[in-house]
N, CA, C and O of each residue as an XYZ file, in Angstrom:
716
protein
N      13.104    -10.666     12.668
C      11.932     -9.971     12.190
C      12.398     -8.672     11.532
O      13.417     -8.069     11.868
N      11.460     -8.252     10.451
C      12.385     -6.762      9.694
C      11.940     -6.002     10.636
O      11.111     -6.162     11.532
N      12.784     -4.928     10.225
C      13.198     -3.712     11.375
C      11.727     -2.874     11.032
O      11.085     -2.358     11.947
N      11.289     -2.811      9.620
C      10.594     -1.941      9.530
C       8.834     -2.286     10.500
O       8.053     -1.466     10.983
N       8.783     -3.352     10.472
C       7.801     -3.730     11.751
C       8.309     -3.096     12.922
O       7.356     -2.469     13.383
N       9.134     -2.959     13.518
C       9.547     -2.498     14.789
C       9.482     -0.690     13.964
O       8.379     -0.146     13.941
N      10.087     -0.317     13.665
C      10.237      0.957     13.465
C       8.725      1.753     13.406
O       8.331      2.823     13.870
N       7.805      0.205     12.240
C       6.382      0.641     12.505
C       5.640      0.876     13.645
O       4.791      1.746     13.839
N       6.048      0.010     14.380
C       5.433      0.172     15.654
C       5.503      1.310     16.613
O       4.613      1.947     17.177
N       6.922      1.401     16.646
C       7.027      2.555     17.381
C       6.616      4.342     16.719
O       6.287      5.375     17.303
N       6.809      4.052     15.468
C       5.715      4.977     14.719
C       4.498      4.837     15.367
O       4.255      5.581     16.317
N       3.651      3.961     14.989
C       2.295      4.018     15.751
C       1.973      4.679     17.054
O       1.189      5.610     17.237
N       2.662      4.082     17.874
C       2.274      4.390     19.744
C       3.212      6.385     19.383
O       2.912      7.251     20.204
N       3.694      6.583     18.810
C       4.346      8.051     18.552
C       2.736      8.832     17.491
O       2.584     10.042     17.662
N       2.180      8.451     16.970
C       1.125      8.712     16.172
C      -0.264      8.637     17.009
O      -1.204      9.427     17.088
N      -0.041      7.485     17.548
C      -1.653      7.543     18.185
C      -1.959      7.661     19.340
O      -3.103      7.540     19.777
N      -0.425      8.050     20.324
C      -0.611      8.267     21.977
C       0.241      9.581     21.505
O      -0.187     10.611     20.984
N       1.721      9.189     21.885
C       2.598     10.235     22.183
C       4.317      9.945     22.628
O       4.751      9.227     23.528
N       5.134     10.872     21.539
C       6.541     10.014     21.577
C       7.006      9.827     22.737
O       8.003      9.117     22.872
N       6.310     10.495     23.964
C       6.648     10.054     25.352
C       6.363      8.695     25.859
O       7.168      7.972     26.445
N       4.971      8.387     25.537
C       4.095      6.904     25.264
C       5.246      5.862     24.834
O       5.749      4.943     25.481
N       5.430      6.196     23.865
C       6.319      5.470     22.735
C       7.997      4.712     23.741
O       8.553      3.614     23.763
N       8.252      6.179     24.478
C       9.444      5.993     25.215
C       9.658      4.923     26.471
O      10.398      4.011     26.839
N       8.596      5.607     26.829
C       8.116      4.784     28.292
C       8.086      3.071     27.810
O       8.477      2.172     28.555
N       7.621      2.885     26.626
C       7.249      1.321     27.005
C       8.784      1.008     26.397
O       9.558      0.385     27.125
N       9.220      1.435     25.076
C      10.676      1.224     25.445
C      11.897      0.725     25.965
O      12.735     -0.153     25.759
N      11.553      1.947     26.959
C      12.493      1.939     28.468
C      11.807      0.614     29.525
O      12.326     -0.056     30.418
N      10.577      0.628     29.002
C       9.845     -0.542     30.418
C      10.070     -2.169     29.687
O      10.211     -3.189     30.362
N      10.065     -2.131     28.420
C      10.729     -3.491     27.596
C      11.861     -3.907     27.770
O      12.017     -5.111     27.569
N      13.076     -3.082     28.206
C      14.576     -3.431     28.352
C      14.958     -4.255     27.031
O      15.463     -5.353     26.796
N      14.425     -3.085     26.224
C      15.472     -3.895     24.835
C      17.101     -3.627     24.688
O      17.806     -2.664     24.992
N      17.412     -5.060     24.015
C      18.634     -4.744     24.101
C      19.550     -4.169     23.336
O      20.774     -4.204     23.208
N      18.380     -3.476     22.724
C      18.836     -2.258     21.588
C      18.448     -0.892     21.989
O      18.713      0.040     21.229
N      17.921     -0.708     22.970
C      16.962      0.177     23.388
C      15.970      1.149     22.579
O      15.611      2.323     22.663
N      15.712      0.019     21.736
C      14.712      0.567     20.611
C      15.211      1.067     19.992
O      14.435      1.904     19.533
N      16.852      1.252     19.241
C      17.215      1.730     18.185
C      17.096      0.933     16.908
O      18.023      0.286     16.418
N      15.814      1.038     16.383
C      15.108      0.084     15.329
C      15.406      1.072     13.854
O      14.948      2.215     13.832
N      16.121      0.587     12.772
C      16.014      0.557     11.637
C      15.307      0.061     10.563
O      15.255     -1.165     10.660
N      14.843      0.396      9.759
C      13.785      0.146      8.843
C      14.330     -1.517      8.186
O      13.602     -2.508      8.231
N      16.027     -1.510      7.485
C      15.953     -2.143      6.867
C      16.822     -3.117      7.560
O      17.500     -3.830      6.821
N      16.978     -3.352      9.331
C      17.752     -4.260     10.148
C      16.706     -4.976     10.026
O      15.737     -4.943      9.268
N      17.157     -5.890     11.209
C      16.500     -7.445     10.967
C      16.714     -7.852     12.824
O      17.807     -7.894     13.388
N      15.450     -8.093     13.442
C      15.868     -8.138     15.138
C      15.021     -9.214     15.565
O      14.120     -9.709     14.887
N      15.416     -9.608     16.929
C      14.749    -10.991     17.661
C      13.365    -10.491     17.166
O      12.958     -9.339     17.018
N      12.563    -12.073     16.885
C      10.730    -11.468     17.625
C      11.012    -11.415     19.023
O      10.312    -10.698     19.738
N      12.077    -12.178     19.568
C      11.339    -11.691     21.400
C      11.421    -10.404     21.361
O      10.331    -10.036     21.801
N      12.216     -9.213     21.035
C      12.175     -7.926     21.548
C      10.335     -7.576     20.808
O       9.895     -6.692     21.544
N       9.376     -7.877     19.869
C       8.194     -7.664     19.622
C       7.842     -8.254     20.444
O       6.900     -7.640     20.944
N       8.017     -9.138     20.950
C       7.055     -9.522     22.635
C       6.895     -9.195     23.653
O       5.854     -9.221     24.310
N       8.449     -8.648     24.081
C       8.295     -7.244     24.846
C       7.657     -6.043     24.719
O       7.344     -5.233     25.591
N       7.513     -6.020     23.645
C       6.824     -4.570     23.212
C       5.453     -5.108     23.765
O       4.863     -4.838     24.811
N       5.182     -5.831     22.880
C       3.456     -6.087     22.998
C       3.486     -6.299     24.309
O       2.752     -5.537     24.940
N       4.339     -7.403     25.200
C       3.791     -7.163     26.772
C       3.557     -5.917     27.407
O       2.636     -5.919     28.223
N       4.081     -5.007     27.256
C       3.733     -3.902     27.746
C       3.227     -3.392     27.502
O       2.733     -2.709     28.399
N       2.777     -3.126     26.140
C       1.629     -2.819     25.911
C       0.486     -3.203     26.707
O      -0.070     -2.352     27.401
N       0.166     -4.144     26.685
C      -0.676     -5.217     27.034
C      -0.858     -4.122     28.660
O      -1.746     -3.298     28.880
N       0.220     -4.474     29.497
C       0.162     -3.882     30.624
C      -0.324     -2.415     30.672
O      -1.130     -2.019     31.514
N       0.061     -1.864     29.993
C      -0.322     -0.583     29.594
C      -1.608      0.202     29.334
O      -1.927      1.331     29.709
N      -2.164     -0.564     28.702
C      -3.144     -0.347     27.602
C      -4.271     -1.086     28.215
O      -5.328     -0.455     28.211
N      -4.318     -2.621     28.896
C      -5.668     -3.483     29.219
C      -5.760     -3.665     28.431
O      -6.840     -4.246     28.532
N      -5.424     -3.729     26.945
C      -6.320     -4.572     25.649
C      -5.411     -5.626     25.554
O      -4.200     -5.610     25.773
N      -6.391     -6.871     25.075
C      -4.965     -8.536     24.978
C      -4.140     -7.877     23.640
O      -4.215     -6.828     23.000
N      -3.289     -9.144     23.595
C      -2.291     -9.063     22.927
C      -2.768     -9.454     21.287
O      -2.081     -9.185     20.302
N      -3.665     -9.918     21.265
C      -4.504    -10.232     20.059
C      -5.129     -8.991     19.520
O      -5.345     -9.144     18.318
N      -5.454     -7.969     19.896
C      -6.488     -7.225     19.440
C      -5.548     -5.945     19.153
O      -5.890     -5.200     18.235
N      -3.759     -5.491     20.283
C      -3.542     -5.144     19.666
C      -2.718     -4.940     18.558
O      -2.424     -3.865     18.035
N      -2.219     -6.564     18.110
C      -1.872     -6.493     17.085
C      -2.437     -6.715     16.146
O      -1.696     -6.833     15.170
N      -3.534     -6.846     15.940
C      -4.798     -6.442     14.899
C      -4.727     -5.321     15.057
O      -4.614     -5.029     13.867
N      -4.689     -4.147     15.685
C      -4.721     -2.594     15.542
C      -2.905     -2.088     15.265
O      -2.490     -0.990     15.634
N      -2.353     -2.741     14.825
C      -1.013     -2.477     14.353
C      -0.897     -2.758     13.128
O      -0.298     -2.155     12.237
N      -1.725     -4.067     13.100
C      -1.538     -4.579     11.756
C      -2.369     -3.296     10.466
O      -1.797     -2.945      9.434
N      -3.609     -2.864     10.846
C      -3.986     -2.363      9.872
C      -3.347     -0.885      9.783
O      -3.491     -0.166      8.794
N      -2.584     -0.498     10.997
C      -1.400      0.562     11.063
C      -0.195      0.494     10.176
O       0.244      1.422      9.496
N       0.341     -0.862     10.277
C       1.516     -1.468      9.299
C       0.913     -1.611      7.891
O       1.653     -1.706      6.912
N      -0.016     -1.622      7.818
C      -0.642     -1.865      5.952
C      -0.481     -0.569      5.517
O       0.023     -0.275      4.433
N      -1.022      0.460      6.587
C      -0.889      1.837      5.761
C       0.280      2.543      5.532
O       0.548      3.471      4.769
N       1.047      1.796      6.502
C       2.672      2.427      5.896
C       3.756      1.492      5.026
O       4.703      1.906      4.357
N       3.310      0.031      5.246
C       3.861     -0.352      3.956
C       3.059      0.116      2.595
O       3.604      0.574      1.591
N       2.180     -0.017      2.710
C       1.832      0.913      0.767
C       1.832      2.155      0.884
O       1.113      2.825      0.142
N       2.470      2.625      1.642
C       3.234      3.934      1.657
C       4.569      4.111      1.123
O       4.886      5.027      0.366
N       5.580      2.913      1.679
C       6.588      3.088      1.201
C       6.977      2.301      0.172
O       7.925      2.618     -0.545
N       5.986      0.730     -0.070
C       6.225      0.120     -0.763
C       4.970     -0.195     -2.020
O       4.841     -1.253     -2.636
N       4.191      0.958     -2.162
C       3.575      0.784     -3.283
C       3.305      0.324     -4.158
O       2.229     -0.199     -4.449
N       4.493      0.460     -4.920
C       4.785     -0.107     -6.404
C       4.924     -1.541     -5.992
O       5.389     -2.178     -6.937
N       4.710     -2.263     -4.986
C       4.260     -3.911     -4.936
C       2.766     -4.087     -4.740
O       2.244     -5.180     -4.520
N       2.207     -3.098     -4.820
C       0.801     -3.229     -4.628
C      -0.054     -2.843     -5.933
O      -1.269     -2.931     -6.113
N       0.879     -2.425     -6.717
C       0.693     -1.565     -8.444
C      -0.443     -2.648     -9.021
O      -1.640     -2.410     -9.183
N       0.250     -3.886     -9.282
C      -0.603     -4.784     -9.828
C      -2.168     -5.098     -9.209
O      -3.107     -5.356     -9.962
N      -2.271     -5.051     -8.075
C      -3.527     -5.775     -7.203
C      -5.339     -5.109     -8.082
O      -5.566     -3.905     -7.969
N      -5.752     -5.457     -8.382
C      -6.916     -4.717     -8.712
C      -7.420     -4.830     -7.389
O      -7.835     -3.699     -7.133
N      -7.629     -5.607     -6.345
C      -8.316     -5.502     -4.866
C      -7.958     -5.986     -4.268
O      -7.025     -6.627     -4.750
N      -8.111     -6.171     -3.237
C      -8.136     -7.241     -2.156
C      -7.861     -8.487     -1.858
O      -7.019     -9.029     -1.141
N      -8.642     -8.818     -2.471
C      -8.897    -10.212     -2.826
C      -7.911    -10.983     -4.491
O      -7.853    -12.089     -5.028
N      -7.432     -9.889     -4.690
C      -6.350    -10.304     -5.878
C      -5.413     -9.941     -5.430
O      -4.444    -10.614     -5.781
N      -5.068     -8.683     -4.392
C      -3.469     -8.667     -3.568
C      -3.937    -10.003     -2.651
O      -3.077    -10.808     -3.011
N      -4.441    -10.431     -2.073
C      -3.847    -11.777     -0.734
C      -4.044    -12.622     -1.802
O      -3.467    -13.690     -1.597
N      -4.627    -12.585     -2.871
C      -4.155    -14.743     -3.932
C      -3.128    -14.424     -4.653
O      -2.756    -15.446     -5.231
N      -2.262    -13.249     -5.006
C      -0.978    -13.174     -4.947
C       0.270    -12.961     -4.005
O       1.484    -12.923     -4.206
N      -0.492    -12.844     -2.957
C       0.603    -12.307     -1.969
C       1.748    -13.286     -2.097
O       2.748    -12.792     -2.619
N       1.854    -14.714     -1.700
C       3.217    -15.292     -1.352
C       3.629    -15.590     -2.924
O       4.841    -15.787     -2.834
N       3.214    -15.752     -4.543
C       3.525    -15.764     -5.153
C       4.087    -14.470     -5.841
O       4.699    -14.464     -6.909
N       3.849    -13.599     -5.230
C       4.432    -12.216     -5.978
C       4.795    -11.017     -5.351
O       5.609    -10.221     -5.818
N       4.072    -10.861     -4.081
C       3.972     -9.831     -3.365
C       5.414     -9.892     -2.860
O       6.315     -9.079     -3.067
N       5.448    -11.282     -1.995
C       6.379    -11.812     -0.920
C       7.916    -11.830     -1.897
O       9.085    -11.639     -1.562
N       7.343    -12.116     -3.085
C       8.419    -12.369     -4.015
C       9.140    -11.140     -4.014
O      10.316    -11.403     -3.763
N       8.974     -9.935     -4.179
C       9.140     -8.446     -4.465
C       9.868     -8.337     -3.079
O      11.047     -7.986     -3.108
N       9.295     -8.597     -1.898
C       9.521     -8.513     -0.531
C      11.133     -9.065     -0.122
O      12.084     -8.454      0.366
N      10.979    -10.418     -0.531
C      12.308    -10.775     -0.335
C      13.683    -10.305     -1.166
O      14.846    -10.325     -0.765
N      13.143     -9.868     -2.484
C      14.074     -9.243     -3.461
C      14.848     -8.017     -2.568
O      16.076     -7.967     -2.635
N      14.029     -6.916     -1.634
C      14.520     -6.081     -0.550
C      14.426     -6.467      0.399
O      14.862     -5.472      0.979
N      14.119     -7.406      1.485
C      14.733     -8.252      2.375
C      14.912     -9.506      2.143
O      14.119    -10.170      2.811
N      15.789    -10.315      1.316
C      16.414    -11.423      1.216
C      16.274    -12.851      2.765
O      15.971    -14.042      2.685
N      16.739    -11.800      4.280
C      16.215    -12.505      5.146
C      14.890    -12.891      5.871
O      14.526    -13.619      6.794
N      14.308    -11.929      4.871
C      12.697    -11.868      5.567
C      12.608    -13.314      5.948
O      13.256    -14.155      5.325
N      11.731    -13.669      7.073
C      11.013    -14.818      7.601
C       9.127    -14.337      7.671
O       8.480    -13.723      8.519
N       8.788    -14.899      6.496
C       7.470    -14.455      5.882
C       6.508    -15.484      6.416
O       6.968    -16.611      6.601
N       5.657    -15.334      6.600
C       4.580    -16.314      6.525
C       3.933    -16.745      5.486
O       3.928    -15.924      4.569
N       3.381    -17.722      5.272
C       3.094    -18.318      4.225
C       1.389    -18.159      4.089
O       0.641    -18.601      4.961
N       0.949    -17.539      2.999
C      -0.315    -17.906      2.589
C      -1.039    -18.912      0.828
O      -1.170    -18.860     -0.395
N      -1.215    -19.519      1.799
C      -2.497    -20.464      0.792
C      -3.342    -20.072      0.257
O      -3.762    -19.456      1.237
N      -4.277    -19.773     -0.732
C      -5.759    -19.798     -1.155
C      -6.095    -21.026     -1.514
O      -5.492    -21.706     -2.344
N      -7.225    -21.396     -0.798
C      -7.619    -22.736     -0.538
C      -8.811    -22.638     -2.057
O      -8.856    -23.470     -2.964
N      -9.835    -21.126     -1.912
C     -10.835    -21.459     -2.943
C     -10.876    -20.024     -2.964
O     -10.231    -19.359     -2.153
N     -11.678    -19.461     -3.945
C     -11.968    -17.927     -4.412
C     -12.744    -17.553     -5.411
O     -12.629    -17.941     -6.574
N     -13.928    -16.438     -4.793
C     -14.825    -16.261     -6.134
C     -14.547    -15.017     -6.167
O     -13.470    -14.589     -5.754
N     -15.521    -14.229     -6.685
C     -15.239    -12.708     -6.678
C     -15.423    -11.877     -5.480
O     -14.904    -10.779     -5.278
N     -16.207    -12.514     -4.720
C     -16.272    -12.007     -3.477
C     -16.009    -12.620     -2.190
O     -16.365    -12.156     -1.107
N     -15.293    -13.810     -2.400
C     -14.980    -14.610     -0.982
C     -13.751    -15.136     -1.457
O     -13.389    -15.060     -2.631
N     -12.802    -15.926     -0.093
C     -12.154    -16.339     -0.314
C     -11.747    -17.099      1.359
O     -12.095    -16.634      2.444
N     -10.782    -18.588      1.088
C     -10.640    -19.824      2.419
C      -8.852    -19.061      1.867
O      -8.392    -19.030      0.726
N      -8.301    -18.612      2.992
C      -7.514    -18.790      2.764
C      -6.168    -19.169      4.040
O      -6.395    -18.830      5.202
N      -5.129    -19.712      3.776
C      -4.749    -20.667      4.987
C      -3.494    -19.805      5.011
O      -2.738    -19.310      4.175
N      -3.631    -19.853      6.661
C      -1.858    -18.647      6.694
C      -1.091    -19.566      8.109
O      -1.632    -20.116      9.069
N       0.109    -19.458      7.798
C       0.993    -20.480      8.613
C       2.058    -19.340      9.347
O       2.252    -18.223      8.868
N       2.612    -19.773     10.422
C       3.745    -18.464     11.075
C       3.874    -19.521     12.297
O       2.998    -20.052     12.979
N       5.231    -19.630     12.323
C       5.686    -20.294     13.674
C       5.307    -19.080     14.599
O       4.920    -19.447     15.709
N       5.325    -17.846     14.421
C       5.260    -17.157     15.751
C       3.654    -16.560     16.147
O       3.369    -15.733     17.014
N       2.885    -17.162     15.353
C       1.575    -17.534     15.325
C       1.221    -15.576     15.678
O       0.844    -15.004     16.701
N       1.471    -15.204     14.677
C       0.559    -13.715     14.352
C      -0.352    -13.529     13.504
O      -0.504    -12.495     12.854
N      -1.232    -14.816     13.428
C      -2.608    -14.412     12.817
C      -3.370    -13.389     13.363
O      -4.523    -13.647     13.019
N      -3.368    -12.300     14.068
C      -3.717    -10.808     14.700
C      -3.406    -10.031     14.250
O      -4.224     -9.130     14.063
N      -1.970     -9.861     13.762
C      -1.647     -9.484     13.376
C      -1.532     -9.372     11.711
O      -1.098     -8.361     11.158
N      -1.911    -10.359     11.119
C      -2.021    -10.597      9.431
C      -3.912     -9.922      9.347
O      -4.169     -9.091      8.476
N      -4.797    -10.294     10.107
C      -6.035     -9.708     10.130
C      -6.082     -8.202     10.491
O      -7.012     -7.473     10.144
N      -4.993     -7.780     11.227
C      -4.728     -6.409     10.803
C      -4.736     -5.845      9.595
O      -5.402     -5.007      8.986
N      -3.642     -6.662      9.380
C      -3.086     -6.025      7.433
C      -4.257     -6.352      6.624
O      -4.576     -5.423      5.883
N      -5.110     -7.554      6.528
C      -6.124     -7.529      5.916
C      -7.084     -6.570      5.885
O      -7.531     -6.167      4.811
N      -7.459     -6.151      6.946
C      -8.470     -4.791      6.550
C      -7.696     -3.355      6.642
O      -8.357     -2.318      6.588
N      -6.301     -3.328      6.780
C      -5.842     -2.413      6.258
C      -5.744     -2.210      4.822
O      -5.710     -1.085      4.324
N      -5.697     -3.349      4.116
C      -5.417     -3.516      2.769
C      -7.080     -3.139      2.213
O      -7.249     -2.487      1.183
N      -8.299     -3.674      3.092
C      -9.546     -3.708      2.578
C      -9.789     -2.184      2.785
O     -10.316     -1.753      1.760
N      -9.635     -1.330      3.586
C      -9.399     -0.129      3.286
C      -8.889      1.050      2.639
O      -9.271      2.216      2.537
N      -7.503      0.104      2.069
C      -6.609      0.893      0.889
C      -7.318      0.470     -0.697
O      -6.992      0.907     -1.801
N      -8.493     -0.630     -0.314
C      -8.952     -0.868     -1.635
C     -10.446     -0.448     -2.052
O     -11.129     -0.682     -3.049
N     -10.769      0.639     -0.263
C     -12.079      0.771     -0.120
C     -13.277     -0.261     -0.149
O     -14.314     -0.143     -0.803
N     -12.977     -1.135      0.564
C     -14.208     -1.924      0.996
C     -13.699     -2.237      2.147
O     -12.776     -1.739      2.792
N     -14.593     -3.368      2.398
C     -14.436     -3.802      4.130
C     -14.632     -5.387      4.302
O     -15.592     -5.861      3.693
N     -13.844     -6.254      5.053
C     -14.220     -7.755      4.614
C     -14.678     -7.961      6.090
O     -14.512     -7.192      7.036
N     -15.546     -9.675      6.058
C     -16.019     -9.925      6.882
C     -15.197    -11.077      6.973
O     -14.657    -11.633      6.017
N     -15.137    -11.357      7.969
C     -13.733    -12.599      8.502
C     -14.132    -13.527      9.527
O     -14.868    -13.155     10.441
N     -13.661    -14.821      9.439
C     -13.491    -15.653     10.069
C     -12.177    -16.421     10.647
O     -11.372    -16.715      9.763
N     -11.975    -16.631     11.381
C     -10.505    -17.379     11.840
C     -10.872    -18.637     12.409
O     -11.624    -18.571     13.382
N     -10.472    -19.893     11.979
C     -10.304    -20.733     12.744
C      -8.843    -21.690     13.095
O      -8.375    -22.571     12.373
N      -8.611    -21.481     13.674
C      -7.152    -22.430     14.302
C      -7.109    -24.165     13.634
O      -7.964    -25.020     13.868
N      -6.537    -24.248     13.236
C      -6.600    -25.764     12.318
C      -5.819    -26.640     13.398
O      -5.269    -26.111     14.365
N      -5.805    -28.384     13.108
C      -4.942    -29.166     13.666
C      -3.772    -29.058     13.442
O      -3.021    -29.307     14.385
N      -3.093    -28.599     11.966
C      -1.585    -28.414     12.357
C      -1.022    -27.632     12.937
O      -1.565    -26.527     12.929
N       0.095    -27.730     13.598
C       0.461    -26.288     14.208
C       0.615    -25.012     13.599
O       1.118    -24.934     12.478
N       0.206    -23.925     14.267
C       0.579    -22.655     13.713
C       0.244    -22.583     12.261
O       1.010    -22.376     11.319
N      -1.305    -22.837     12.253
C      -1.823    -22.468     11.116
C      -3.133    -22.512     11.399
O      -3.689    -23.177     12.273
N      -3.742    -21.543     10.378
C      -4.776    -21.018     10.675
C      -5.618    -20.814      9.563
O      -4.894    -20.826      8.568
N      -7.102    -20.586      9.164
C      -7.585    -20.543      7.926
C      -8.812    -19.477      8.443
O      -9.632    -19.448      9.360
N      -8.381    -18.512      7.144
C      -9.456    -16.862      7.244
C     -10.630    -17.622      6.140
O     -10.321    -18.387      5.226
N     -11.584    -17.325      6.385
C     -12.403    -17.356      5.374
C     -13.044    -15.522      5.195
O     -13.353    -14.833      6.167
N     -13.084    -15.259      4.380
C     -12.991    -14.199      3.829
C     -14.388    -13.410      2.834
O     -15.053    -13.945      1.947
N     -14.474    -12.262      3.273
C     -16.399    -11.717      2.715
C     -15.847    -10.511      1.935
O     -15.609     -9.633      2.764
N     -15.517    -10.060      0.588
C     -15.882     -8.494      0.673
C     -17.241     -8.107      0.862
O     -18.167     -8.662      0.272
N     -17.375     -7.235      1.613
C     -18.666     -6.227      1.504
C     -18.517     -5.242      1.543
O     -17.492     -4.903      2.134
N     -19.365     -4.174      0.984
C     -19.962     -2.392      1.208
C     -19.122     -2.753     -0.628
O     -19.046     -1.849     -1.460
């Protein structure tokens, strides 16, 4: 997994608790890096499962909700640092029906090993969109994060649906802008 997810993270819990916060779960994860996370390394997802378990323990919120509250944390600091891949998007809904054709494309050009998830657009009008997202490590919580982080960097707000499909580890958003 890229480093800069981990590095994000621990940004976050340093931003929205406290770098003591941040330490503690850390030290209570037993990574075997001990959280010396680099932006542009590349580390197990199990050490992100540790994280989130403790969180989890930590916090009382599931593991679903808070990586939906990371995710729209991680949107605001990737188009922070990575902007100029977001240059083209007129919205929302035109950054995710380019994402794996262009976005991801840009993505792998600076991480080459990325292990990306894959998104589909199934159908799309100007204001909706079916769109199908696949991840062996099944972080659709985490991608509905980034979605209304992104619906926020584009000033609107979407209304969402998730449903879990028959194949494995895939999933299909159906998708609202509104406001």
């Amino acid at each position: 997994m890229l480093g800069i997810v981990f590095t994000s993270l621990i940004d976050m819990l340093e931003d929205k608790v406290s770098p003591e916060f941040a330490d503690e779960v850390i030290v209570e994860a037993n990574l075997t890096n001990d959280g010396a996370y680099t932006a542009v390394g590349y580390y197990p997802f199990e050490e992100m499962q540790k994280i989130v378990g403790i969180l989890v323990q930590k916090t009382g919120k599931s593991a679903n909700d808070l990586l939906r509250d990371f995710g729209y944390y991680l949107f605001g600091k990737l188009s922070t640092v990575h902007g100029d891949v977001l240059a083209g998007a007129d919205d929302v809904l035109h950054m995710l029906e380019y994402l794996d054709g262009d976005i991801h494309v840009q993505v792998r050009k600076l991480y080459p090993d990325a292990d990306l998830p894959r998104f589909t657009v199934i159908s799309r009008t100007d204001s909706t969109m079916r769109l199908r997202y696949y991840s062996e490590r099944e972080l659709y919580p985490l991608a509905e994060g980034l979605m209304d982080g992104a619906a926020h960097y584009f000033d609107c707000e979407l209304e969402r649906e998730t449903h879990q499909l028959d194949t494995p580890h895939t999933y299909e958003f159906s998708l609202k802008v509104i406001s």
